[in-house]
N, C-alpha and C positions, 0 to 999 in steps of 0.2 A: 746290840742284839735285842734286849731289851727294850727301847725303844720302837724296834720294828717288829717286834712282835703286839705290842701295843695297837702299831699304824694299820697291820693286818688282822686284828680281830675289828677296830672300826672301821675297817675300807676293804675287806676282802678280797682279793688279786683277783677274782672272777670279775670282780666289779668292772677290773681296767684302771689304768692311768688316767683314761678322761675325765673318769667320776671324780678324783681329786685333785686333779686341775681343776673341774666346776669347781668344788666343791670350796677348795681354796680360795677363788677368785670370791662366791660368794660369801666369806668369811669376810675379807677384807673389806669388799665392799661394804659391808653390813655395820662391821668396825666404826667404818667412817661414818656412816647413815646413824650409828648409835651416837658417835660424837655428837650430830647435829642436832640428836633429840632431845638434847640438854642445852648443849650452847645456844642453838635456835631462839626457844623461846627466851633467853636468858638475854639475847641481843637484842630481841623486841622488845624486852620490857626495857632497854636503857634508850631505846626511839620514840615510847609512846609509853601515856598510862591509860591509855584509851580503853576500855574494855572492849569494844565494837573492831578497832583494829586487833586487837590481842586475837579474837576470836576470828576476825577475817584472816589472819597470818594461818590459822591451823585449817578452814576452807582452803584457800589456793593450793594446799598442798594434795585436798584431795580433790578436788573440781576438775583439770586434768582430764583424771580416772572418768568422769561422768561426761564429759564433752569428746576424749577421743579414744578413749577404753576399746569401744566397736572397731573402729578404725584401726587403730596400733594392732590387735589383733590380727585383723584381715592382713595388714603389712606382713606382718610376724610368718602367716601363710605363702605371702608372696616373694621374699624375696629370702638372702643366707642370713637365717637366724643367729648364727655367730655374728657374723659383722656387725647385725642391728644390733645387738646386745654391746657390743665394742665401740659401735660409733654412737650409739646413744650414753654409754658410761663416759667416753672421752668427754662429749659434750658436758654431761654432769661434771667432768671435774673444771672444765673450762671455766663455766659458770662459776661455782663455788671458790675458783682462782680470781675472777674477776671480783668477786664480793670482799674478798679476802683483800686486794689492793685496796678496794675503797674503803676499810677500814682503814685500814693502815695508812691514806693518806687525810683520811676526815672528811672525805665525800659522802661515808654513807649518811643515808637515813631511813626513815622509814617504807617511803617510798623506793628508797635501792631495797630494801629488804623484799620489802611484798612482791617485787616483781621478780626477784630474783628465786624466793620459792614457787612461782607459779609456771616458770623457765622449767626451774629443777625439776618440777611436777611434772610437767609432758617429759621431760628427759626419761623418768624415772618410770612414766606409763609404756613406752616404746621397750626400754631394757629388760621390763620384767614380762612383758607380754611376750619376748621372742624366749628370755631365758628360763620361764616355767613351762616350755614346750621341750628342750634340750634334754631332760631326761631321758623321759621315755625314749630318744635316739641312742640312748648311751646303755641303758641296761635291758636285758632278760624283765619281762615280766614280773618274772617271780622274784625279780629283787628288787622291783619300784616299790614297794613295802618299805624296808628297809635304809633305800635309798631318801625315798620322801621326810624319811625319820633322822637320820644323818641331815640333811639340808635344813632341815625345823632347826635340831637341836643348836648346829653353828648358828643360824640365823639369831635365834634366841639367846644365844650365851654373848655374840657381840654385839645385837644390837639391843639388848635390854638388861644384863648385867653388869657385862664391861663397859660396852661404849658412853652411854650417861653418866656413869661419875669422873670415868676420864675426860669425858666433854666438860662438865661442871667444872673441874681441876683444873682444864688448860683456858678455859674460859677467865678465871681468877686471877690466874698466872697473868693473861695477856690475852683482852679481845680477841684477838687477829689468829691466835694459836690452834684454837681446836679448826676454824676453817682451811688452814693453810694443811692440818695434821689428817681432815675430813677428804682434800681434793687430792693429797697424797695416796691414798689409800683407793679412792675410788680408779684411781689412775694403775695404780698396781694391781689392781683386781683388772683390766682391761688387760694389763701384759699377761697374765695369769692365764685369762679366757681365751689368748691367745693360744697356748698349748693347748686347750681344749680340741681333740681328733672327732670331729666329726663329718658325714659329708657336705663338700661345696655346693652351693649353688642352692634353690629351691626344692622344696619336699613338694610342689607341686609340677608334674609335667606341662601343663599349660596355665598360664597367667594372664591370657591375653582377656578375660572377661573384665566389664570393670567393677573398682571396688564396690560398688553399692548393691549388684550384682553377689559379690562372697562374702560379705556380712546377714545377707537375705539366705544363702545359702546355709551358713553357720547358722542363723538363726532357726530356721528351718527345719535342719537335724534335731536340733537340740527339744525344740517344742514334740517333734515325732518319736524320738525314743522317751518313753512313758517312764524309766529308770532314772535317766539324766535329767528329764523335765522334775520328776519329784525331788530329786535333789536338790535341781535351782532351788527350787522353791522354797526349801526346810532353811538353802541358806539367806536365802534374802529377807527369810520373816524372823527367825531368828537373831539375824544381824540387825531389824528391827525392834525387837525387844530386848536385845544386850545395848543397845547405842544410847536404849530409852533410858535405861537401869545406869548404864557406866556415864553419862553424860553429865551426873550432878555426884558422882562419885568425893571428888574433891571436897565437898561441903559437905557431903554426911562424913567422909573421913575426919573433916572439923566438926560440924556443927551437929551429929550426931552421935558420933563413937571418939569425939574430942580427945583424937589421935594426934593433934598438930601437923605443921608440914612433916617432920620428921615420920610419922605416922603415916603420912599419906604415901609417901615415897617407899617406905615399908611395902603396904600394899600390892603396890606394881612391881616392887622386885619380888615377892610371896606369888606372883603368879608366873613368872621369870623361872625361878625355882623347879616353883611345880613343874612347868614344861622340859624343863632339863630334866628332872627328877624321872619322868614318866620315860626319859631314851632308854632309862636300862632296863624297862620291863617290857616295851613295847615288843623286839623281838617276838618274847615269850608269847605275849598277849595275839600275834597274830601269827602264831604256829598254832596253838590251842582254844582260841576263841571263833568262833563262828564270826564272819563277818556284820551279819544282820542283828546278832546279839552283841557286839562292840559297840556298834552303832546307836542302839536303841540302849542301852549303858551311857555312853556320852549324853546323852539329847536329854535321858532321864536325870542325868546329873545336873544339865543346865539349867533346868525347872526347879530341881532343890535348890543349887546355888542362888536363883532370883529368892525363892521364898528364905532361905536362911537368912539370909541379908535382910531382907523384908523385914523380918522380926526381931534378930541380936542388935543389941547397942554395947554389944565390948567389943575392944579391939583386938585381942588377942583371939576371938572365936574370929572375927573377920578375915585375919590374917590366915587362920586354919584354915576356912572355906578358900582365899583364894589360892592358898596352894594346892588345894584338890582342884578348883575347877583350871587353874594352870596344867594339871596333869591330863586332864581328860579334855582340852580342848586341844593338847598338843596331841592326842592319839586323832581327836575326831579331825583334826587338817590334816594328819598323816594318810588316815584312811582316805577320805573322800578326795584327796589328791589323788593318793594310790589306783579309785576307782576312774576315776577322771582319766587318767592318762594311759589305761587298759581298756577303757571303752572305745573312747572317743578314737576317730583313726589319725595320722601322721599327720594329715593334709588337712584336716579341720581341727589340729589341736591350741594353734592361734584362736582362733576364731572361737570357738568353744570357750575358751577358758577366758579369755574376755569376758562374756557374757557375764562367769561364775563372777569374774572378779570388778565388773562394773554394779550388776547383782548386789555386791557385798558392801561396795564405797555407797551405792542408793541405799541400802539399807542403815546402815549407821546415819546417814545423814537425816532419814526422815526420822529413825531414832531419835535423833540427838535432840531434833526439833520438838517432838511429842515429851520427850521426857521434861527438856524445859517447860512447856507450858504446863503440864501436868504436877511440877513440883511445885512453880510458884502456886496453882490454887487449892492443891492436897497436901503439901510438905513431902520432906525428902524421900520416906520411905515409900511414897505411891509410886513412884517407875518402879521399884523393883515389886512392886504388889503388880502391875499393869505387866512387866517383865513374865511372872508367874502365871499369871491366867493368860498372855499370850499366847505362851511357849507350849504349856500346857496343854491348850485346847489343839494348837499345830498338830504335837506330836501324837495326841488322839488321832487327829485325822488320819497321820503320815504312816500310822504306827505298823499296817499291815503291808502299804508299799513296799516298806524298806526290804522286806524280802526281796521284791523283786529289784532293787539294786545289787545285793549281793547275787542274785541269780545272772545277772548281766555281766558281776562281775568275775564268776565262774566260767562263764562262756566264751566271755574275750580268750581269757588264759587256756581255755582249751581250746 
């Protein structure tokens, strides 16, 4: 009884049975995806000490996202977003099954590695692009709030608390173990999505245009509504100046706030935390907080965050700033998903959310690029100073838009 009163204050029975079928299958999924965030690169470094491949192994995984991000979307449009989700996870566990024998018989190497992330990476583009349209099929409006917040907080607690030290752990134990324990899990997340009740067949009535054709369409919208165009935008230049600032993280975690690894690894579960931490206020925060002022709250946060950093050299202030900004970036993807999936309509919610999420992998990437050249001729602390007057000057710009997001996103719901 106990138990199920627990399961009913996180899952509400208005929600439905499907919302924890999803919500399951992406738990597990995520599980295993956390395994691999650890074993991964743990397997690469025992095929190479290359730095040039080290750093190519964590491209492939998001290149992908920038080569068919548009695409996978439009798909997502066209055809039963369950299945694509199911037969793209199958795939993924295939893969990560096939990687797992050539361990185990001493065929891999570095070259099975890299290709085999770069596999997993389209696998991983198609499943998420049909499976962050499935919400909004499953709830009431008024509870993708909520909803969006339940799917963060699982995604966050397995694939960035749990899943990396039990990836580390079986990694130790035995190469082959976290992969075999990874394609497991992605595989029972696929039986999982399986109970997921939604309906068959396409959310579009006619498909016969071709795809180049409904990616120009999605695009199209997206640039014409003035609310969702401003959002692209906040996210891609922001995803810009966080990739700049987070991209030499590692080295100011040594070579600045001489945290050790132990220190650095700190960090990233401090902002783990924070995001779990932020599920039990969110509710609250979006019963009683204005949309437009949550929003412009997070964005203000994330401009303090770059300058905090900018200026502390202790680790234990580092540690405090990323558990807050863990807290307020898990409201601001709660929100802006929330808005996304209210606006946008059924039939362009592929396509749409592409956009956001090819958007977001080009923005860290050209991040990543700016922050390196920037620290090698300023030192460590200049991305996150370039981070600050980015952000900055953005949310100057964006600062009065934002109303008219929240106004768009009052009109969907009514």
């Amino acid at each position: 009884m106990f138990v199920s009163r627990i399961v009913d204050v996180a899952f509400p029975p208005r929600m439905g049975a499907a919302f924890r079928w999803l919500f399951g299958s992406n738990l597990v999924s995520n599980l295993g995806d956390g395994v691999a965030l650890a074993a991964g690169p743990l397997l690469v470094a025992t095929q190479t000490h290359s730095a040039f491949l080290v750093a190519l192994a964590g491209l492939l995984q998001r290149l992908p996202w920038l080569l068919l991000g548009l695409y996978a979307g439009a798909v997502a449009d066209r055809i039963d977003r369950k299945l694509l989700v199911m037969g793209a996870d199958a795939a993924r566990a295939l893969v990560v099954l096939v990687l797992a024998v050539t361990i185990a018989t001493g065929w891999v190497d570095i070259t099975v590695v890299l290709v085999t992330m770069f596999v997993f990476g389209i696998g991983e583009v198609f499943a998420d692009s049909a499976s962050m349209t499935l919400l909004p099929m499953l709830l009431d409006k008024d509870d993708l709030g909520i909803g969006n917040a339940r799917m963060q907080a699982g995604n966050l607690t397995a694939n960035q608390l749990i899943g990396p030290p039990i990836g580390a752990f079986l990694f130790a134990t035995g190469m082959v173990i976290p992969f075999l324990a990874q394609a497991v899990c992605v595989a029972f997340g696929v039986v999982l999505m399986g109970r997921v009740a939604v309906p068959r067949g396409s959310v579009r009535p006619d498909v016969r245009s071709h795809i180049r054709h409904d990616i120009a369409e999605g695009l199209r919208w997206l640039t014409q509504h003035a609310a969702m165009r401003t959002l692209a935008i906040v996210i891609l230049v922001f995803n810009v100046t966080w990739g700049a600032a987070w991209s030499v993280l590692v080295l100011y975690s040594l070579d600045r706030l001489h945290m050790g690894e132990v220190g650095f690894g700190l960090l990233t579960t401090a902002t783990a935390a924070g995001g779990v931490a932020a599920t039990l206020g969110y509710g609250w925060l979006e019963r009683h907080v204005a949309l437009s002022t949550l929003m412009r709250a997070c964005l203000t946060l994330e401009v303090a965050t770059h300058l905090s950093l900018a200026v502390t050299t202790t680790g234990w202030v580092a540690v405090v700033i990323m558990v807050v900004f863990g807290g307020y970036a898990f409201v601001w993807g709660t929100l802006s998903s929330r808005v996304r999936q209210r606006v946008v309509p059924t039939e362009l919610q592929g396509r749409v959310t592409s956009v956001y999420v090819v958007g977001l992998f080009a923005g860290l990437v050209v991040g990543q690029a700016l922050g390196g050249v920037i620290a090698e001729h300023w030192g460590l602390a200049a991305p996150f100073w370039f981070a600050f007057v980015g952000s900055g000057i953005t949310l100057a710009l964006v600062w009065r838009q934002l109303a008219h997001i929240s106004a768009a996103d009052a009109a969907a719901t009514a």
